[in-house]
C-alpha positions in Angstrom: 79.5 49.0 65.3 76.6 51.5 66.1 75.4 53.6 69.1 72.0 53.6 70.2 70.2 56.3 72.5 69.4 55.0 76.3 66.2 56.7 75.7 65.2 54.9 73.1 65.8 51.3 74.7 62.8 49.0 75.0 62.1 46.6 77.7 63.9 43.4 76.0 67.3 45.8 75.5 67.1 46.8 78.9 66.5 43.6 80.5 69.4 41.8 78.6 71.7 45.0 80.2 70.2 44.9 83.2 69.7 41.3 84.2 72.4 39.9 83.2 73.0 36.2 84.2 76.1 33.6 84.4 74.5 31.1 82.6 74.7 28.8 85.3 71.2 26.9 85.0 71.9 25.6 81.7 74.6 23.4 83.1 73.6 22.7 86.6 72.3 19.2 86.0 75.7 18.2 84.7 77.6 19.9 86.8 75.4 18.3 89.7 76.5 14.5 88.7 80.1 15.7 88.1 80.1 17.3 92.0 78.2 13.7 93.3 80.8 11.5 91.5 83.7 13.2 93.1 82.4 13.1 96.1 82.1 9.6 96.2 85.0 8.6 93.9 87.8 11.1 94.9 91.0 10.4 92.6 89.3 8.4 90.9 87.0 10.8 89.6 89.4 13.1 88.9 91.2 11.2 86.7 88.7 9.9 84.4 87.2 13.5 84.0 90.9 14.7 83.5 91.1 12.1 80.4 87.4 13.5 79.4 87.4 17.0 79.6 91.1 17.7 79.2 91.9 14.8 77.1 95.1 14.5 79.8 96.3 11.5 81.5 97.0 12.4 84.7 100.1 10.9 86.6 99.9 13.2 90.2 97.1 15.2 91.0 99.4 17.2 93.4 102.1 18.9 91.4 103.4 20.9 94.5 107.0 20.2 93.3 106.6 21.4 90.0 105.1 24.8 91.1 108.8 25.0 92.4 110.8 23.8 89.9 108.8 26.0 87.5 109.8 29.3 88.6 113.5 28.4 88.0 112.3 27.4 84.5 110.4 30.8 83.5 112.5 33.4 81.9 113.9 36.4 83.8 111.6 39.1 82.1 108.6 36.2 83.6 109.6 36.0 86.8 110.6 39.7 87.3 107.2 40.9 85.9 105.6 37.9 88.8 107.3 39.4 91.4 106.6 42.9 90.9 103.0 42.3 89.9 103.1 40.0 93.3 104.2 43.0 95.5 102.5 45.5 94.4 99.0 42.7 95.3 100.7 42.4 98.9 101.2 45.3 99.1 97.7 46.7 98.8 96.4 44.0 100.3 98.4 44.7 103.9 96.6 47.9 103.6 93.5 46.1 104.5 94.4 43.9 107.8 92.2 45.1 110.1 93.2 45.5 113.8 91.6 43.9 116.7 89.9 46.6 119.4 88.4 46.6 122.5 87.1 49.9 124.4 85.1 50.9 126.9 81.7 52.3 126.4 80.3 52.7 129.5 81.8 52.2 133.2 82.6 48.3 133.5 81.3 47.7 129.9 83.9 46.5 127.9 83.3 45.6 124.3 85.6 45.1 121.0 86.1 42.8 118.2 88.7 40.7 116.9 89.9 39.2 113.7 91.3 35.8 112.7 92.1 33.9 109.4 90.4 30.5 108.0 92.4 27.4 108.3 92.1 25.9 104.7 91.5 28.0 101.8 91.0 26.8 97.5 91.8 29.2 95.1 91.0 28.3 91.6 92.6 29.2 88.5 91.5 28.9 84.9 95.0 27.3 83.3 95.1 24.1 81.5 96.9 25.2 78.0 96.5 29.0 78.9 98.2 30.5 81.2 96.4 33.0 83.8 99.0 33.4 86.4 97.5 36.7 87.9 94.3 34.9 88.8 96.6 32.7 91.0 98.4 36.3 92.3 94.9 37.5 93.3 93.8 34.9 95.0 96.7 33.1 96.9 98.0 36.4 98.1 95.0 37.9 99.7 94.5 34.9 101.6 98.3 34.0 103.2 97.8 37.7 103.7 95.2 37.6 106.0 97.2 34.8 107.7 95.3 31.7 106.3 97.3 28.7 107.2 97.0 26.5 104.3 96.3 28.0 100.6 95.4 25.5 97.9 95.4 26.0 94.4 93.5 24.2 91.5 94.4 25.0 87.8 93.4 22.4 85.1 95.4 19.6 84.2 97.7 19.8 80.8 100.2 17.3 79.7 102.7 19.8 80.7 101.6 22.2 83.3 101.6 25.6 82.2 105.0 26.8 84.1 104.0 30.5 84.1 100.6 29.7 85.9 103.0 26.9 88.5 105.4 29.8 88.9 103.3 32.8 90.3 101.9 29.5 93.0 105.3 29.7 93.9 106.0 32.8 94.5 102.6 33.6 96.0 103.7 31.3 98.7 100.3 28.6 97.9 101.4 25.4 99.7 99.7 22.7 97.4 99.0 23.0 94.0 96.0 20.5 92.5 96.4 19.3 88.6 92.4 19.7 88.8 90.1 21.9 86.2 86.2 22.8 86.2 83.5 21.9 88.0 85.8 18.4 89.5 88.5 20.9 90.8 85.7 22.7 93.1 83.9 19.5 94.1 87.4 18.3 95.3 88.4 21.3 97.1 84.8 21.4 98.6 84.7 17.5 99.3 88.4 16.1 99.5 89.8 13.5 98.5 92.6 10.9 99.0 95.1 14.1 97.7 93.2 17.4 97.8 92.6 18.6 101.4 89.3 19.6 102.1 89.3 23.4 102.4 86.6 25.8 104.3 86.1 28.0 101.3 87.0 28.2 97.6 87.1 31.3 95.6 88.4 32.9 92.4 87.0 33.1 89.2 86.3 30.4 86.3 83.6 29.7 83.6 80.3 28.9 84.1 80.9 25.0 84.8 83.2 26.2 87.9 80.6 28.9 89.0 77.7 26.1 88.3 79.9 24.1 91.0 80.4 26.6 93.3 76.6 27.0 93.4 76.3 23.8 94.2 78.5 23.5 97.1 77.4 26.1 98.7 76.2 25.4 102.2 78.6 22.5 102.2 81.7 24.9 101.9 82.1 28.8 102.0 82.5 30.3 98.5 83.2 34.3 97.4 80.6 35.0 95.0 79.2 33.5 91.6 80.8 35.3 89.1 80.2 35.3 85.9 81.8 36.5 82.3 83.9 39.5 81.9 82.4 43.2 82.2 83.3 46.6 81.4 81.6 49.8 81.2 83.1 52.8 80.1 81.5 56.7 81.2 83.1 58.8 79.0 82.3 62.5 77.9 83.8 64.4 74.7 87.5 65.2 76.6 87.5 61.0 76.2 89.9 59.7 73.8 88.1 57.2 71.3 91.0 55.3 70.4 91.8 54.9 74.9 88.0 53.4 75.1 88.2 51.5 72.1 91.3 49.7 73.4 89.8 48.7 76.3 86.9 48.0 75.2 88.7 45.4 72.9 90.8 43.8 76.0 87.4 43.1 77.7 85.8 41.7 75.3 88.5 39.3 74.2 88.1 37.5 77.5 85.0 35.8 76.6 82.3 35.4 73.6 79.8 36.3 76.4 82.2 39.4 78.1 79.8 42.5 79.1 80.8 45.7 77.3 79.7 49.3 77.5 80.0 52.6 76.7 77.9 55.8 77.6 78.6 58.9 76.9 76.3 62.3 76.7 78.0 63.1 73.2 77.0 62.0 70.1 80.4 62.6 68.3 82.3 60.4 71.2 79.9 57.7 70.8 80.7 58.1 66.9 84.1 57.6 66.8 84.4 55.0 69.5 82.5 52.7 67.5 84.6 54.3 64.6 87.8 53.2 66.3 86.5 49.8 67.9 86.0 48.8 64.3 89.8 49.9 63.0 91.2 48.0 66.1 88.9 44.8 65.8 90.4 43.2 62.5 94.3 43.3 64.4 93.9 41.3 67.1 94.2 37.5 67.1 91.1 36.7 69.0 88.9 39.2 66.7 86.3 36.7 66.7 85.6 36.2 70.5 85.7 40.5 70.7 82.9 40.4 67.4 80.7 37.8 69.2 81.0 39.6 73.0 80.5 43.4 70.9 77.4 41.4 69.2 75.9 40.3 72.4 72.5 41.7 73.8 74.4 42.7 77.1 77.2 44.7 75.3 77.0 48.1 73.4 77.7 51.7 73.0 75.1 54.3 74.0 74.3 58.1 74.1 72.8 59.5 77.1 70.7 62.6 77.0 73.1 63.8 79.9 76.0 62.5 82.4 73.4 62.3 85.1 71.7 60.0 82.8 74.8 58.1 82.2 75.6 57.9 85.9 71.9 56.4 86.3 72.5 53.8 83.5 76.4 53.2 85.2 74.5 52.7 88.4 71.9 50.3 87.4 74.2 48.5 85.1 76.8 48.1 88.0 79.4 46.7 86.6 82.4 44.3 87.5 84.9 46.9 85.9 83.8 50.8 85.7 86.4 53.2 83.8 85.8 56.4 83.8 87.3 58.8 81.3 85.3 62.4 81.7 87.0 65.5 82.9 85.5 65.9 86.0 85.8 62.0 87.1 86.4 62.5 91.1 82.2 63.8 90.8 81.1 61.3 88.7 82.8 58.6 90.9 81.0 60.1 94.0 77.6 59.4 92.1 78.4 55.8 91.8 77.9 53.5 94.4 77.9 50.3 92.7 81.1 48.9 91.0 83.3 46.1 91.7 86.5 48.5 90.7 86.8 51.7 89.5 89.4 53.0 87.2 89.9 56.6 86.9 91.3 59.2 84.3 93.0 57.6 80.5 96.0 56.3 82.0 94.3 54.2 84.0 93.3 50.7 82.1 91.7 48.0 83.2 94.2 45.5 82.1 96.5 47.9 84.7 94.8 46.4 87.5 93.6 43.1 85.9 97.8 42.4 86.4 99.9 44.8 88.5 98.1 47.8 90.5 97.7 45.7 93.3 94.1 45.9 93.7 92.2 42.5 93.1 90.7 41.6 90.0 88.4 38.9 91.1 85.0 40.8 91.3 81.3 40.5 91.2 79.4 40.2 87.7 76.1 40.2 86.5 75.1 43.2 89.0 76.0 42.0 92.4 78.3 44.8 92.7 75.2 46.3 94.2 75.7 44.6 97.3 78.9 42.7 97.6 83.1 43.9 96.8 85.7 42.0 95.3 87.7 39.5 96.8 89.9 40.8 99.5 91.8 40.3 103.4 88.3 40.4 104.5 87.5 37.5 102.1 89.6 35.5 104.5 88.6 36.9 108.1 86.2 35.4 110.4 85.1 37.8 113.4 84.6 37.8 116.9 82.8 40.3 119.1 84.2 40.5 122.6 82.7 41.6 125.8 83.0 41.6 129.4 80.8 43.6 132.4 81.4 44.0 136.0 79.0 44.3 138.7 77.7 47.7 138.0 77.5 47.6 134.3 75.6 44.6 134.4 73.1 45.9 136.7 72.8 49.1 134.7 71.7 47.0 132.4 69.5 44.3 134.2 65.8 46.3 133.7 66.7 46.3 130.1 67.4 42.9 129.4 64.7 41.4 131.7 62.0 43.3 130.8 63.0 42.7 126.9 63.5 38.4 127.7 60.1 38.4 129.7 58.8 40.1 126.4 59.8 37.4 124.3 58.8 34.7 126.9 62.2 33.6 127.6 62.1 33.8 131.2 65.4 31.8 131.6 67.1 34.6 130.1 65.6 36.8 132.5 66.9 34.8 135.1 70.5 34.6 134.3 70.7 38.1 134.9 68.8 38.1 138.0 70.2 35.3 140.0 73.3 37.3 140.0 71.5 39.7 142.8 70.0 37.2 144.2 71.8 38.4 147.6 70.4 41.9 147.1 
């Protein structure tokens, strides 16, 4: 693996860093007929795509029961590290629960705003033979959190059910759990069906097929964000330890042959022996060939900056889905970035830390949109109200103002709601 100098990047370089997609159009006319067909065919759908795409034939799309039976089946060391993982997410996530207020601004005007939880929520999970039982942790939790009612999740079908992935459901406190993978799993949570509930919005994160899906029920049902492969970039100066970046540089890239990874650093000898110890650590790990492919792609790299401010510009622009920084003076550099969907500070602070057990989320914009949306969080579950209420006098402090502004627009109705309550005057 070689550096390259951010000054020395051309247009084509910098627009694969910069504009990085999810690669949703090249499936969204198959993901389109997939949505339609459960839509109209419900179960049915689901099972025959089950038996297509997951070469599973599947007995109950619900497997609510199993969720339960599977956390007495896990191992101790399993469900201990669900549970503690699990708390630390509620944990943080209480944190956020906003309260409701109402205050008085003026004499007899009263205004405040108050909070309260969707109904139906889908939360889906990659699964099938793998087994991502955080991703069920981050989204289930958030949402009964936030006092959603009824949390469903979807997590692809296998011919046995991954018990790890059933397990953290369980203890997550998700109250139906769907046998239901890709773009079909959305389209049912989205649509219903004679089993899945229709919910009011579906998040969490999945591979382009899911986030295809999600785009295309959009409108129809709320959604979080369209995410796309894994991302990681690194600022580091020369107190960084190579061998700390390398590492994590390796975990993020074997997510995905199309995972986002970066480095920048203002010195040359860092940027060396990171690329130095990337290669040493590549050849150990069982999925070497997923890291080589994501390290080989146009949107992945390691790069010397002519300074940190530089750096901070290219961390900026890039604005990535996980930012680590690893520089001596990393409480500055963070106050120079506004645009990250987490930030990870100091070496003792990996992202895997907080893709598991930290208790911050780890399902967060890609491809850039950290430069105007967060991750998922309470908030992702909230609906608000604004509340007011105006006696006599505040409302006639206020008549000139809103009459003169409704005649402006040529609403004169408006005008005269406010009026005909002087009418006696």
């Amino acid at each position: 693996m070689d550096y390259e100098a951010v000054a020395d990047l051309g247009p084509d370089r910098r627009r694969a860093l910069f504009e990085r997609t999810a690669g949703v159009e090249s499936v969204r006319s198959t993901v389109r007929e997939v949505v339609e067909r459960v839509r109209e065919e419900g179960d049915v759908a689901l099972r025959e795509y089950a038996r297509e795409f997951d070469d599973v034939e599947l007995g109950n799309v619900d497997v609510t029961d199993e969720a339960e039976r599977a956390y007495d089946e896990v191992g101790d060391d399993v469900r201990d590290a669900i549970e503690a993982a699990a708390a630390n997410v509620r944990e943080f996530h209480e944190a956020q629960v906003p309260e409701d207020w109402r205050r008085e601004f003026s004499e007899g005007r009263e205004l405040g705003r108050r909070f309260r939880p969707l109904e139906r929520v889908g939360v889906y999970a990659p699964g099938g033979t793998a087994a991502y039982p955080s991703s069920v942790l981050m989204g289930v939790l958030p949402a009964k959190v936030a006092g959603v009612e009824e949390v469903a999740v979807a997590t692809p079908p296998a011919e046995e059910m991954h018990p790890v992935t059933l397990a953290a459901a369980h203890v997550a406190g998700a109250d139906r759990v769907y046998a239901s993978g890709g773009a079909q799993a959305v389209a049912a949570l989205a649509y219903g069906t004679e089993t899945v509930d229709r919910v009011q919005k579906v998040v969490g994160p999945g591979n382009k097929y899911v986030t295809a899906a999600k785009a295309e029920v959009r409108g129809d049902v709320d959604i979080d964000f369209l995410a796309g492969p894994s991302e990681l970039l690194v600022l580091a100066d020369e107190t960084a330890d190579p061998e700390f970046v390398a590492a994590d540089v390796l975990a993020q890239a074997e997510h995905d042959p199309e995972s986002s990874v970066v480095v920048v650093t203002d010195d040359e000898a860092t940027a060396g022996a990171v690329c130095e110890a990337v290669d040493d650590r590549v050849g150990d790990r069982e999925r070497a060939d997923v890291i080589r492919e994501a390290l080989d792609g146009d949107a992945s790299g390691v790069f010397v900056a002519r300074s940190m401010s530089e750096a901070v510009l290219f961390a900026e622009e890039y604005a990535a889905e996980h930012l680590s920084i690893q520089a001596a003076d990393d409480e500055a550099l963070l106050d120079r970035v506004d645009s990250a969907g987490s930030v990870f500070l100091g070496p003792y602070a990996p992202v895997a830390a907080g893709d598991y057990a930290t208790g911050t989320n780890h399902v967060l914009p890609t491809n850039g949109r950290a430069k105007v949306a967060g991750g998922l969080s309470v908030d992702t579950f909230l609906r608000s109200t604004t509340v007011q209420r105006l006696d006599e006098g505040a409302l006639a402090a206020l008549r000139e103002a809103v009459t003169t502004l409704a005649d402006a627009e040529g609403l004169e109705a408006h005008a005269d709601s406010v009026d005909a309550r002087f009418e006696d005057d």
